[in-house]
C-alpha positions, 0 to 999 in steps of 0.5 A: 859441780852440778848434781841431777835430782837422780844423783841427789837421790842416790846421795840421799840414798848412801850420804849416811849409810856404811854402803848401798849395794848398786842393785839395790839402788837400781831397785830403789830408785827403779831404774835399770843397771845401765841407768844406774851406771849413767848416774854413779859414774859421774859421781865416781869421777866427782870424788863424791862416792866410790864404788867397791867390790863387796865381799858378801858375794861368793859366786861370779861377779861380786855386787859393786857396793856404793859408798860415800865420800866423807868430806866430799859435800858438806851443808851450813846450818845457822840459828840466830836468835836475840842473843845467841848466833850459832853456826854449825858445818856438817858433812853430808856423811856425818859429823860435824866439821866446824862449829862457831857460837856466838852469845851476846845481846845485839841491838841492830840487824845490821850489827847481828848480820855482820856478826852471822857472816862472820861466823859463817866465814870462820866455819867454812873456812876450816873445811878442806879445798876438796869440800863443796857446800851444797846448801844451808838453812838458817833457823829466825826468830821472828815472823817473815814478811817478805815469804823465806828472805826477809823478816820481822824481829824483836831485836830490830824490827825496824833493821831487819825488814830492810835486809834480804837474809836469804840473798846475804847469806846465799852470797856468804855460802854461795850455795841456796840458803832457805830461811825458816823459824823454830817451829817451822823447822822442827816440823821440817825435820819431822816430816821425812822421819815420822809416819803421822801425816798430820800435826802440830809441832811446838818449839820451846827455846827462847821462845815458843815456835809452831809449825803445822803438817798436813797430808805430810806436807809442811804448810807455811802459808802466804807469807810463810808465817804458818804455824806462829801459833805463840800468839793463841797462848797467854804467857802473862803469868809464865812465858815458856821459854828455857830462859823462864825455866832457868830462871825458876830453877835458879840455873844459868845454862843447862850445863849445870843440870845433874837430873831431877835427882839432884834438886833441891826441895825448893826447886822441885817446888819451882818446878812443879808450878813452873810445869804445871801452868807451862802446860796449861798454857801450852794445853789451852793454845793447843785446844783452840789450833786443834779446832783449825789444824784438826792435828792427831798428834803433837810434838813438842821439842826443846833443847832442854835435858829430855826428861824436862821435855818428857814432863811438860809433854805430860802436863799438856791435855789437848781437848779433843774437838767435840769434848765438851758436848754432852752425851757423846761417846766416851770412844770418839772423843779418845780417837780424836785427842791429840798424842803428846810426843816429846822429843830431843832437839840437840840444838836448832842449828844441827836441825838447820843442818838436817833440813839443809840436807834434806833440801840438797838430797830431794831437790830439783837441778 
């Protein structure tokens, strides 16, 4: 089952919608109604969209509405980090179909891989025989150094250098496999769904991840390291991680979080000096990429409950370029400073999921 880029774009067009009318998709995609024809036929016969008359019409000939098959196509996403593997099959329509989770401190790359196939193998396993995977992403921590296959990480950063990530999990889904870090695929997944066409995206998970977006293209760099912005900051005092802020709020998991509300006085405490030297260091690294980056907004994503997110957002006064010169404007240095925009990441491996998609939906045959 092979797809043209024209039959991606008209996935792309219905995988996520209750139907597209078939003279809207020749509208948008510009085509003609034969042409149009030419690309939905094979999908009817594919068992990957239905075409239906559209009761909306009242005259002649009712519009033919194209829909999506639901368990038709499905993608992968993986997150693997120091100590937590996490695996996640979604339809191309919604909705997830499979998830595995796996928490545990592994020493070896090798170990850590075998534990990810796994995983993956357990997943796809329950899909049904009519379901065909068209592509996964995995989300590292780490640095590559072998550009979207192989990678450096503190776990093993003898290991996992020796190991083709891409090649092994393209064996294991067999399907393309785009390897990327958290920053990287936070940026990824906000290129198609904003209009800012320049930022800096920032992750806090298990650490601090960044990736950048200039003239809405994602800039990954020679070797894919782009963005790996972490290294400006000084996490000597705090290390913004959700681990550290767990630890100073005195929780293991963010199940048992009852909102601000529910703190103690004592946490509350913990948690204003937590924010307050989190977003400075935060602020700083971001004042010194600004001058290299020339971003107009900043995003800054986590898993954590959102209205965490929404108060280390307001703790982050980026410096505009040019702040410090006397005299200026007042007008010119606020035009240039940097938006904050918080946003809420359900989990790095539904976002894995969301750029598998994108992938499949605007690629090439």
């Amino acid at each position: 089952m092979t797809f043209t880029s024209n039959q991606k774009r008209v996935l792309g067009l219905v995988a996520r919608t209750e139907g597209v009318m078939r003279s809207d998709i020749c509208h948008i995609l510009e085509i003609s109604p034969q042409t149009s024809m030419r690309i939905l036929q094979p999908l009817v016969e594919m068992g990957v969209v239905e075409e239906k008359e559209s009761r909306a019409g009242t005259r002649g000939k009712p519009p033919m509405l194209v829909r999506f098959l639901k368990g038709s196509l499905a993608s992968v996403g993986i997150a693997i980090s120091r100590d937590r593997i996490v695996v996640e099959v979604e339809d191309l329509g919604g909705g997830v179909h499979a998830k595995q989770v796996l928490v545990k401190e592994i020493a070896t790359a090798n170990e850590q891989l075998y534990w990810v196939k796994q995983l993956v193998q357990e997943a796809t396993s329950t899909l049904p025989s009519t379901c065909r995977i068209v592509g996964a992403v995995a989300v590292v921590q780490g640095f590559f150094v072998d550009r979207g296959k192989s990678i450096v990480s503190i776990a093993d950063p003898i290991g996992w250098p020796q190991i083709d990530l891409k090649h092994e999990l393209e064996e294991c889904v067999s399907a393309p496999v785009a390897i990327v870090n958290d920053g990287t695929a936070l940026a990824g997944a906000l290129v198609s769904s904003t209009s800012t066409q320049h930022f800096l995206s920032l992750h806090v998970g298990s650490g601090t991840g960044g990736g950048i977006v200039c003239n809405g293209q994602l800039i990954e760099g020679a070797f894919g390291n782009a963005g790996e912005i972490g290294r400006l900051f000084d996490f000597s005092e705090v290390e913004v991680s959700e681990k550290s802020l767990l630890d100073a709020l005195e929780q293991k998991d963010w199940r048992d979080w009852s909102g601000l509300s529910e703190l103690t006085p004592e946490q509350n405490v913990s948690l204003e000096k937590w924010m307050g030297k989190a977003g400075e260091i935060l602020a700083q690294g971001a004042s010194l990429a600004i001058a290299i980056l020339d971003f107009d907004t900043l995003f800054l994503g986590s898993a954590m409950p959102f209205e965490l997110t929404v108060m280390l957002s307001e703790r982050i006064n980026v410096k505009a370029l040019g702040e410090e010169v006397h005299g200026i404007d007042p007008m010119v240095i606020a035009r240039q400073t940097p938006i904050v925009k918080p946003v809420y990441i359900h989990g790095l491996a539904s976002l894995a999921n969301q750029l598998a998609a994108e992938n499949f939906f605007t690629s090439a045959v």
